[in-house]
C-alpha positions in Angstrom: 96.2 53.2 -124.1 97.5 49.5 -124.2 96.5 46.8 -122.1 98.4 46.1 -118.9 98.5 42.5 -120.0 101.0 43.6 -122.6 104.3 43.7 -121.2 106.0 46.3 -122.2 109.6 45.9 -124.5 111.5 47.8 -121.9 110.6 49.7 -118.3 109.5 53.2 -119.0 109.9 56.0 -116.0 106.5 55.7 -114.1 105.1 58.6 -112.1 102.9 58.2 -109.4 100.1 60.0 -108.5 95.9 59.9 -107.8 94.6 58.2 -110.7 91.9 60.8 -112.9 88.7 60.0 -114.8 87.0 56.7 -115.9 89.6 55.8 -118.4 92.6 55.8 -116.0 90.2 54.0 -113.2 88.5 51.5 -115.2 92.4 50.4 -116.5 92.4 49.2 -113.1 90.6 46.1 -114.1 92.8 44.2 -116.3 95.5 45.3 -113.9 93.9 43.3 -111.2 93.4 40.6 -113.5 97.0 40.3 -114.9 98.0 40.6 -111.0 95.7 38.2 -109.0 94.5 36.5 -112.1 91.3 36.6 -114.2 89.0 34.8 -111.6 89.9 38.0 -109.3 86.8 40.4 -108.9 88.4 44.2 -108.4 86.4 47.2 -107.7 85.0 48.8 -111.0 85.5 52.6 -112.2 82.2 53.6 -110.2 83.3 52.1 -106.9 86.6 53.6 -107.3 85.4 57.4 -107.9 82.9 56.7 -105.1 86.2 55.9 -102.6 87.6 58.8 -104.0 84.3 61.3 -103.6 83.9 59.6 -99.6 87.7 61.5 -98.9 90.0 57.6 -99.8 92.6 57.1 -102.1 93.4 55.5 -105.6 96.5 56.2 -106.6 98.6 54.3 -109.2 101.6 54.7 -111.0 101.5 55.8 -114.8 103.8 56.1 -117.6 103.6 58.6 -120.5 101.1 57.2 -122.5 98.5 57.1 -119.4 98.8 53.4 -119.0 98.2 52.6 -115.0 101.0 49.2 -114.5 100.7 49.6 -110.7 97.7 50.9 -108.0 96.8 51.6 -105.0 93.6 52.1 -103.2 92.5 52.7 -99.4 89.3 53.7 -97.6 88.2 56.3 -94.6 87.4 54.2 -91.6 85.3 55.3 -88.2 88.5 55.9 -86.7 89.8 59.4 -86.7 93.2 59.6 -88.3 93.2 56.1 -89.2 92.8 54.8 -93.6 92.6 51.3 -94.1 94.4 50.2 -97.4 92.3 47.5 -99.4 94.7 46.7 -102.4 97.8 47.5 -103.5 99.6 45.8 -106.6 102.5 46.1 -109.1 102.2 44.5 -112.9 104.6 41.3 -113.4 106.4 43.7 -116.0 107.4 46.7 -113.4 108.4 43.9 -110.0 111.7 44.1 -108.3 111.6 47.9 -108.7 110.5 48.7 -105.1 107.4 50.4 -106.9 104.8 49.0 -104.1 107.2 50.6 -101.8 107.3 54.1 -103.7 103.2 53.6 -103.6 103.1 53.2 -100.2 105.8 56.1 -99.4 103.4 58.0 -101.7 100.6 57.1 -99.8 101.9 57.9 -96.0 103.0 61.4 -97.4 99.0 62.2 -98.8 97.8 60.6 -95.1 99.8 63.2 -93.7 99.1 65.9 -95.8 95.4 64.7 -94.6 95.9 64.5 -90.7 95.7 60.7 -91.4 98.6 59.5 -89.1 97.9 55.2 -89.2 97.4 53.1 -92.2 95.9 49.7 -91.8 95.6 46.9 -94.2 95.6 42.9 -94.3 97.8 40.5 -95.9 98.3 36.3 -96.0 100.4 35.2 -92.8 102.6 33.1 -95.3 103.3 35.5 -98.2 107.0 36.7 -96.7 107.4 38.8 -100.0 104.7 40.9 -98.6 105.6 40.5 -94.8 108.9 42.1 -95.6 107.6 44.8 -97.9 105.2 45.5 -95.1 107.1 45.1 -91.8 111.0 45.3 -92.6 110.7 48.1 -95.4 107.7 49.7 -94.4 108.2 50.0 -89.8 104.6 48.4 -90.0 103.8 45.8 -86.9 101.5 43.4 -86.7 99.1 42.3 -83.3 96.6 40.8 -84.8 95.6 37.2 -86.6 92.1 37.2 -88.5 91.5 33.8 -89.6 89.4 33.2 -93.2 88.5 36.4 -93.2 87.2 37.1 -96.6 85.7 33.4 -96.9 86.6 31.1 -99.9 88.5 33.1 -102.4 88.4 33.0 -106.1 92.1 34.6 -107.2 95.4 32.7 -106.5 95.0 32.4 -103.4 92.1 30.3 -103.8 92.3 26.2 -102.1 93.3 27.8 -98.7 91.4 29.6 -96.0 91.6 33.6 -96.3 94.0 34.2 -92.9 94.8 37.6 -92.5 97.5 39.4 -90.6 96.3 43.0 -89.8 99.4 45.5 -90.1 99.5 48.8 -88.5 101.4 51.4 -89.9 102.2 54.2 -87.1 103.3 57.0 -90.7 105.1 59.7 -87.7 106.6 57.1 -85.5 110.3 56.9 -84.5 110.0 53.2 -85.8 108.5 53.5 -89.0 110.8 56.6 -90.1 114.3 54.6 -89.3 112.5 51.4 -91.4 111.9 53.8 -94.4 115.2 54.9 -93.8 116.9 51.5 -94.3 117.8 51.8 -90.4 116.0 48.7 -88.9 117.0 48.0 -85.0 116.0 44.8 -84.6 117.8 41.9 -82.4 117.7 38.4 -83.6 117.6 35.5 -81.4 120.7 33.3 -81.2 119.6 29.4 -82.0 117.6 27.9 -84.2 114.6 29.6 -85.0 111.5 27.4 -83.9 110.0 25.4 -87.0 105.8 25.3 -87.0 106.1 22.1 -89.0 107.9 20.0 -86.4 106.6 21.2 -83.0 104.1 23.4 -81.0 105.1 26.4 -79.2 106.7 25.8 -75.8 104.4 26.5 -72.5 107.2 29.0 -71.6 108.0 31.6 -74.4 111.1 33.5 -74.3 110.7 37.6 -75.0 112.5 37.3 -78.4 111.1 34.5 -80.7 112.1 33.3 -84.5 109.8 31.2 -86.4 110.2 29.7 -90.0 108.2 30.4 -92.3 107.6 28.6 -95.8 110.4 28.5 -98.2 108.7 29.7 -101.3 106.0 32.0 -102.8 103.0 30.6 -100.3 100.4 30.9 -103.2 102.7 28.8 -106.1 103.0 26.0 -102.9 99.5 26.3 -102.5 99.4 25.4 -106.6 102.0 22.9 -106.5 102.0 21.0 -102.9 98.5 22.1 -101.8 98.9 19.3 -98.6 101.9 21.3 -97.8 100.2 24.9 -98.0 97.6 23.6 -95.7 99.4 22.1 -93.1 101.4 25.5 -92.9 98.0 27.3 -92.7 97.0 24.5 -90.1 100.2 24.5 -87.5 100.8 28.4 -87.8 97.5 30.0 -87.3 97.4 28.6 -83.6 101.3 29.7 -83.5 100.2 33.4 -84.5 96.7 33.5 -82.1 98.7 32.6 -79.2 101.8 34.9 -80.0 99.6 38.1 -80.7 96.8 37.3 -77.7 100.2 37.0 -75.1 101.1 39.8 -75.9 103.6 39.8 -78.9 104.4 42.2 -81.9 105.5 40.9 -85.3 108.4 43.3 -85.7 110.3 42.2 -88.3 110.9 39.8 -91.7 114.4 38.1 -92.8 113.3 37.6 -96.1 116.6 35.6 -97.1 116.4 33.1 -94.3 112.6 33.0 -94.5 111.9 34.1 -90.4 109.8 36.1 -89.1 110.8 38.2 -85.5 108.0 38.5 -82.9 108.8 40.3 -79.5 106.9 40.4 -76.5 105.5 44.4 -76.3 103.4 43.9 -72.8 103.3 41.4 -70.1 101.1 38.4 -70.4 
């Protein structure tokens, strides 16, 4: 079995599936490293059988030789019918395949299979790769802003406080099965879309609101223009608290203009 941190000449056909036995979990490790970089600390072989003996999941996807170049894992919670998803990520060599999309298809169909009917997991407010992944491809929605929540980091995200957007995947909903099917019904604002970096929200919000987010990979600004990645951190988390505790939904990512859509779901 080769390392994951060899790239591979060519893509070879992947299957995914649960990943078996201490080889194929412990191959895990470099994969986390040649993901979120060597300072990342993942979950060793032991931890991962253990999720998999307590009823979670680790999954991956694996080529013909038995090399792992993408995973998966996710955890029981005390909620009936609700898994929370703690990592999830695709080798450099196998991106811009929609593989963390066939993961997470691959994923909702075991939930199911499982009486598992709502998926949870957390991502960076700012990484709009992810957001649209998550929210435009996926029919996940977001209500809820958990800021620093893991602490000081040690990966690439590290320089920048650990916010968190919780998403909520509903796997049997009408919304979630038109996302999947590339059927998104989503209305954009007319305007300009509000910009966190030049003003504060208005007292008055409208039901319908568009907000800029930055314009490249959050975690190379944060390498590159750290001042910059803060201040984003800094004006948007109040922009998100406020949004979510009035009432709000993130409901969908324009990954091309860089917006995210938030409607109002209840009356403030």
């Amino acid at each position: 079995m080769t390392s994951p941190a060899t790239t591979p000449s060519l893509p070879e056909a992947l299957t995914l599936r649960e990943l078996r036995g201490p080889q194929e979990l412990a191959a895990t490790v470099p994969l986390a490293h040649a993901i979120w970089g060597q300072t990342d600390k993942p979950e060793d072989a032991v931890m991962l059988r253990v999720i998999q003996h307590v009823g979670g999941l680790v999954a991956g996807a694996v080529d013909a030789g038995g090399q792992v170049w993408a995973y998966l894992e996710a955890l029981p919670t005390s909620m009936t019918g609700v898994q929370h998803s703690h990592r999830m990520g695709v080798h450099p060599a196998y991106r811009q395949q929609h593989l963390g999309e066939r993961l997470k298809t691959f994923q909702r169909q075991w939930c199911l299979e499982r009486g598992i009917t709502q998926v949870r997991w957390t991502f960076d407010p700012l990484l709009a790769v992810n957001a649209h992944l998550n929210i435009h491809r996926l029919g996940a929605t977001v209500r809820t802003y958990l800021p620093d929540q893991y602490g000081e980091m040690e990966n690439i995200s590290a320089g920048a406080p650990s916010d968190r957007l919780e998403a909520e995947w509903d796997l049997n909903s009408p919304r979630v099965e038109a996302h999947l099917a590339g059927r998104p019904d989503q209305a954009w604002p007319e305007g300009k879309a509000f910009d966190p970096l030049l003003a504060g929200l208005p007292d008055r919000l409208p039901d319908t609101l568009a907000m800029s987010v930055p314009g490249q990979d959050y975690y190379a600004l944060l390498r590159g223009e750290r001042a910059l990645a803060l201040e984003w951190r800094q004006r948007t988390r109040p922009v998100f608290m406020r949004l979510f505790s009035e009432g709000f939904a993130l409901v969908d990512v324009d990954l091309a203009r860089r917006l995210y859509l938030f409607r109002r779901e209840a009356p403030c």
